[in-house]
Every structure is written in structure tokens, then in C-alpha cells.
N, C-alpha and C positions, 0 to 999 in steps of 0.2 A: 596299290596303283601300278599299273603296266605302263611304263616310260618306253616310247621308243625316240633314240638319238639318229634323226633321217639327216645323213649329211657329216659320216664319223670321219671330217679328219682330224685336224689339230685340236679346234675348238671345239664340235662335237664329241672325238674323244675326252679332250678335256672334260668336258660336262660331263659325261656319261662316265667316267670314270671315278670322278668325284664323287657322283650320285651313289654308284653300285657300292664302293667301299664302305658307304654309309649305312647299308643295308636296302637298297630300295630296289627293287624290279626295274633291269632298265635293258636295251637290246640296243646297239650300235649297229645301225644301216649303213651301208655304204658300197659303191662300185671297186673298192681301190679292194683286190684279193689279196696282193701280197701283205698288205696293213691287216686287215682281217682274217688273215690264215695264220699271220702271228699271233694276233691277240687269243684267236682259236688255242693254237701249242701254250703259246706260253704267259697269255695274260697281258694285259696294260701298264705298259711304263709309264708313271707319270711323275718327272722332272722338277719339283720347285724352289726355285733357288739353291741350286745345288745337292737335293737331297731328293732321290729316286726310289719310289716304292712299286712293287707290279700288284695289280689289283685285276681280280677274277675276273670280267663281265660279258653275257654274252653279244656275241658279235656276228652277223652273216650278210651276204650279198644278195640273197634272195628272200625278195616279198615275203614267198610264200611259205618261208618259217618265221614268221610271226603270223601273231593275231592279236584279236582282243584288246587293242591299242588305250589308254584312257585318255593319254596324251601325247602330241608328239611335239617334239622341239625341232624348227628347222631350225640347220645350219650348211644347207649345198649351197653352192654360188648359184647369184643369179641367173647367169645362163640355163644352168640346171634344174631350176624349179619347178620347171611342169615335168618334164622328163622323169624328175623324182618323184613326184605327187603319182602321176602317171600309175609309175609302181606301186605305189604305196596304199595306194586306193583297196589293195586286197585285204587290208587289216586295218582302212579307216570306216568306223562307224560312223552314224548319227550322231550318236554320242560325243566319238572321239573331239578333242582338243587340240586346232594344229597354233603350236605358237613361233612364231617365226623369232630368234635372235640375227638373225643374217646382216649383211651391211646393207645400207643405202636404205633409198627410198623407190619403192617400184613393186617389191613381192607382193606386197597384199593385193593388188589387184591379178598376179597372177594366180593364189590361193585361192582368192574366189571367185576362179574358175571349177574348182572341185569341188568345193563344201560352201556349205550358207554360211551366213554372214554370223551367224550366234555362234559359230566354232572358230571361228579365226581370232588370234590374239597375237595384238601387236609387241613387240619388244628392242632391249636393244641390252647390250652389255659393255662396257671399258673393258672386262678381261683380254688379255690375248697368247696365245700358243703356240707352238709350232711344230711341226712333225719333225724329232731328230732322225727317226728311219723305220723300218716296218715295226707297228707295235710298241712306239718308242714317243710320245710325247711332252713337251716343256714351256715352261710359261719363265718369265723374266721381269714381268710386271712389275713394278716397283708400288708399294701401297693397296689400300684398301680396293677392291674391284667393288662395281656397283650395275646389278644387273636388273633391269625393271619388266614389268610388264602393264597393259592395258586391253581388254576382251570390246572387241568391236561393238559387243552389245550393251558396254560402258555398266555392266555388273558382274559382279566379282561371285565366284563358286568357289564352292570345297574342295574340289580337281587341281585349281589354279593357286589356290592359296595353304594347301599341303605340297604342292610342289614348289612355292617359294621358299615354306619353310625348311623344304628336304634340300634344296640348293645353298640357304643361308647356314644349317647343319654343316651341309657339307664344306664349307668354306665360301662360297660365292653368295655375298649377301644381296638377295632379294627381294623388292619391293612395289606392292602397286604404284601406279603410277599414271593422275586423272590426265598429267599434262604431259603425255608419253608423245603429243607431238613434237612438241618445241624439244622434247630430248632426242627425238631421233635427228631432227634439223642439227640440232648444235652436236651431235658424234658425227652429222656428216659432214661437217667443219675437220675435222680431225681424217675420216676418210679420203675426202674427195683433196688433201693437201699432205698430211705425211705419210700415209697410204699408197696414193696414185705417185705422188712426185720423188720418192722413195724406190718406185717402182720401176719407173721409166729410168731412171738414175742409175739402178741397181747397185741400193746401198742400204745400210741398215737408215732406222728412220733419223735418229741422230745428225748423221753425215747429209743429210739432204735439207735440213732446217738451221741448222746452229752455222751458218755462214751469212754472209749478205744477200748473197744470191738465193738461195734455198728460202731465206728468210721475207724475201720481199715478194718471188712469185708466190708463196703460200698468204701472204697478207693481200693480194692482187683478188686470191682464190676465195678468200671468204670474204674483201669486200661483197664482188657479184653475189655467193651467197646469199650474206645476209639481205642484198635489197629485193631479190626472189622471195627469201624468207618472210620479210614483212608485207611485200605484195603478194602472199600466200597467206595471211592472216597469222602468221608464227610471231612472238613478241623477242625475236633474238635482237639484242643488240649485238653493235660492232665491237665495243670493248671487253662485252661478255663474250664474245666466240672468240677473241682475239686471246684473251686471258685462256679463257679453258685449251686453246691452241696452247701454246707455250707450257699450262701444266701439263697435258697432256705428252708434248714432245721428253720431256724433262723423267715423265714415268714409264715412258718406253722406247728410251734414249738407245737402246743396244737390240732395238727389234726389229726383226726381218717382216714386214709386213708382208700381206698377203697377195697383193700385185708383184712384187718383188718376186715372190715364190711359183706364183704363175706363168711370169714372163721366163723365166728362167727356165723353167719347163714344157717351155713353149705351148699354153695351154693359153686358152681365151678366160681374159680376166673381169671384173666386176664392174668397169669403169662407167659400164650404163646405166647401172645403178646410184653411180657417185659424181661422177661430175659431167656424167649425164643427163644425170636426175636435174641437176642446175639447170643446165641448156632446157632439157623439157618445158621446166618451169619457168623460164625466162620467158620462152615464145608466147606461152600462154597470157604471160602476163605485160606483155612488148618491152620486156627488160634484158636488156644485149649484156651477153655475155661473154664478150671475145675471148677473153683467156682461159677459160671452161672451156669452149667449145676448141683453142689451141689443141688442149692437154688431150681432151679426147680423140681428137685427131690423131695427135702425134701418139700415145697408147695405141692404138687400131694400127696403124702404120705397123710399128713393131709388133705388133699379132700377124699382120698379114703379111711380114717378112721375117716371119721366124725360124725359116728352115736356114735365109739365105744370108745369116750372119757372117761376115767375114776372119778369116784368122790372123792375128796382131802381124802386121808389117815389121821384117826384124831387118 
């Protein structure tokens, strides 16, 4: 099976890296050259809990060395997603399989704009990663990761269920998953609160929840949630997402999340996916969401004054 990883940074690498050591076909896409011209020279670092190994795999910037796709895993930001597909389209078949692991809620309606609906496969993961520098990736996760999937066409193939078990091999265990909505609702509990507000903070996710303050606007955030949620037909309760919040902060207490890494790069972050995604769904359903839509605000704010940061008053 031909894996290709559309979207190789942290996590992507991650994946793809895991995969390849295992022995499986796997090619890492992505725009970032200098991360790619590493892995090129000298291979894939990959970090876990302290202990660093570099793993072969190959890696390029352009479409058009690859082909022959069987599968593809997204993992680019949202913003990215057609722009990526875009590309990618020179080595997606018929055939191919695009499964998206990305945050939020919003891709699959961007996915199928490219391919029909029997290739699209929903997902989502706990894992998380982060780029230490070109060619250099690390994960901090505390416990078992759990990475799901479900095929829009709500039946499961031999493509999708050798690639769970090439994932669960490889270390990230893998599972169908019929009720793959209520799980992407309840990670977006954890995105759209120590993710975003992590972000905007610019702290690890720890430092932005384990206070009163951190603690009470993120309980604010998944109230709104969950009543979108359940006027969305999702069965989240409030002390199940409140619960999974807390183990969640607890297992990735010392982690740089991925708005965090954005802003600071002054690149346009995911937040339209994530508490976004709320707001969208609020309006739909005439469920106000004032502190979502705060947060979005204020994320957008600092995208759109990214150049014009000021330097500490001494």
C-alpha cells in the first residue's frame, strides 16, 4: 500500500515516520523545504520521551514525484486544505483514499470539493507533536494515544483497515469508529479551549488551564459547545466533555499546541475550524455563543497585527 502523508509537519511527520520504520510505503508532502531537504540528507527525527531515533522516509515538495496514492492521510491546516488537495490531485485516483486526521470541524466539506463522497474518511487522533527544527520531530504525550477513523460511506475496506493496523504496529493504536461524530465534537472540546486559549496566551497548554482564570474561561467554552452539540444531534454531555477536558489538559500538561506555534510564526491559525466551528453552528441552530465568538475575534486580531507587535517597555 502507497501512503502518502499530505501535510508533513509535526504530526504528519509524526505519522509518516512511525509508518515508514515499520516497513510500509509512505511519502511525506509538504511546502516547508527546509524540513524536507532535511529529511532528504539525513532522515527523520523522531523524539519520544526523551529518546530520539532517525528513520529513512521519503519526503518531497512536489506533486509531481508521487503517484499511485492508495491512501492519503490529511494533516495541513485548515486554511490549507484546498490549496493542498489543489496539488495533490496529480496522484489522487478514483480509487485513492483521502482521510483527513486534521483539527476541527469544517474539512470534509472542503475534501468534497475534490473527490466523491465513497473516498473521504473522517478521523481524528489524541496524539500530538511538534517540530524541534528542520527534520527534527517530538511528541510529549503522556499515555496511550487513540486514533479513529469512519468512511463517509459508513463501510469499512481492506485499504482503511491495513492501514489501521500498520498505525496500531507502529505505535498509534487505531480504530473504527461508527460514532466518529460525537468523537470529533468531544476533541473539539480540547481544541477550541486548550488549544486556542494556549494560543492567544502564548503558553504551553498547562500554564493556560491549571489557574482560575484559564480554568473558568475554558469551562465558559465548552458550556456553548456542548449546547450546539446537542442541538446538532451529538449526545456530548457537559460532565463528559468537562471530564475528558481536564484528563486531557493533565496528558499534555507541557505541550506547545498548535495555535501557539502559529501565532508565534505569525502564520494564520486554525481557529475557524475550532471555535469557529461553534459560532457556525450556533447560528444555525439560534444558539448564542458570545465567548466563542469573543475568542475568535480576539485570535483574528493578533493574525491581523502580526507584523505590528511591540518590543517590552524597559
Amino acid at each position: 500500500m502507497n501512503i502518502v502523508i499530505l501535510g508533513a509537519g509535526a504530526m504528519g511527520s509524526f505519522f509518516g515516520g512511525l509508518l515508514a520504520k515499520n516497513g510500509n510505503q509512505v511519502t511525506l508532502v509538504d511546502v516547508n523545504e527546509t524540513h524536507v531537504d532535511a529529511i532528504k540528507e539525513r532522515g527523520l527525527i523522531i523524539e519520544v520521551e526523551g529518546e530520539s531515533e532517525r528513520i529513512q522516509v521519503d519526503a518531497t515538495t512536489n506533486a509531481k514525484e508521487v503517484s499511485n496514492a492508495d491512501l492519503v492521510i490529511l494533516f495541513c491546516k485548515y486554511p490549507d486544505t484546498e490549496s493542498a488537495l489543489s496539488e495533490a490531485m496529480a496522484y489522487i485516483e478514483p480509487r485513492t483514499y483521502i482521510w483527513t486526521l486534521q483539527n476541527g470541524i469544517g474539512n470534509i466539506e472542503k475534501i468534497s470539493k475534490f473527490v466523491e463522497e465513497d473516498q473521504i474518511v473522517k478521523g481524528l487522533t489524541s496524539a500530538t507533536a511538534i517540530i524541534q527544527g528542520p527534520g527534527y520531530v517530538s511528541t510529549n504525550f503522556k499515555g496511550k494515544t487513540e486514533t479513529y477513523y469512519w468512511p463517509l460511506s459508513g463501510v469499512d475496506n481492506q485499504v482503511l483497515s491495513d492501514a489501521a493496523e500498520a498505525l496500531s504496529t507502529a505505535g498509534l493504536p487505531t480504530f473504527l469508529a461508527p460514532d466518529i461524530d460525537y468523537r470529533i465534537w468531544r476533541k473539539l472540546v480540547i481544541n477550541s479551549t486548550l488549544t486556542v486559549i494556549s494560543g492567544f496566551n502564548n503558553t504551553r497548554i498547562g500554564d493556560a488551564y491549571f489557574n482560575d482564570p484559564g480554568r473558568e474561561l475554558c469551562e465558559k467554552v465548552v458550556m456553548e459547545l456542548v449546547d450546539v452539540a446537542q442541538a446538532s444531534g451529538i449526545p456530548l454531555e457537559l460532565e463528559d466533555a468537562l471530564s475528558y477536558l481536564e484528563q486531557l489538559a493533565n496528558s499534555a500538561v507541557d505541550h506547545v499546541g498548535s495555535t501557539t506555534i502559529s501565532l508565534q510564526l505569525k502564520e494564520r491559525t486554525e481557529v475557524d475550524t475550532m471555535n469557529g466551528a461553534i459560532v457556525r453552528a450556533g447560528k444555525i441552530h439560534n444558539i448564542p455563543t458570545p465567548v466563542n465568538e469573543t475568542i475568535v475575534q480576539i485570535v483574528k486580531l493578533i493574525e491581523e497585527t502580526a507584523t505590528l507587535r511591540l518590543s517590552p517597555s524597559i
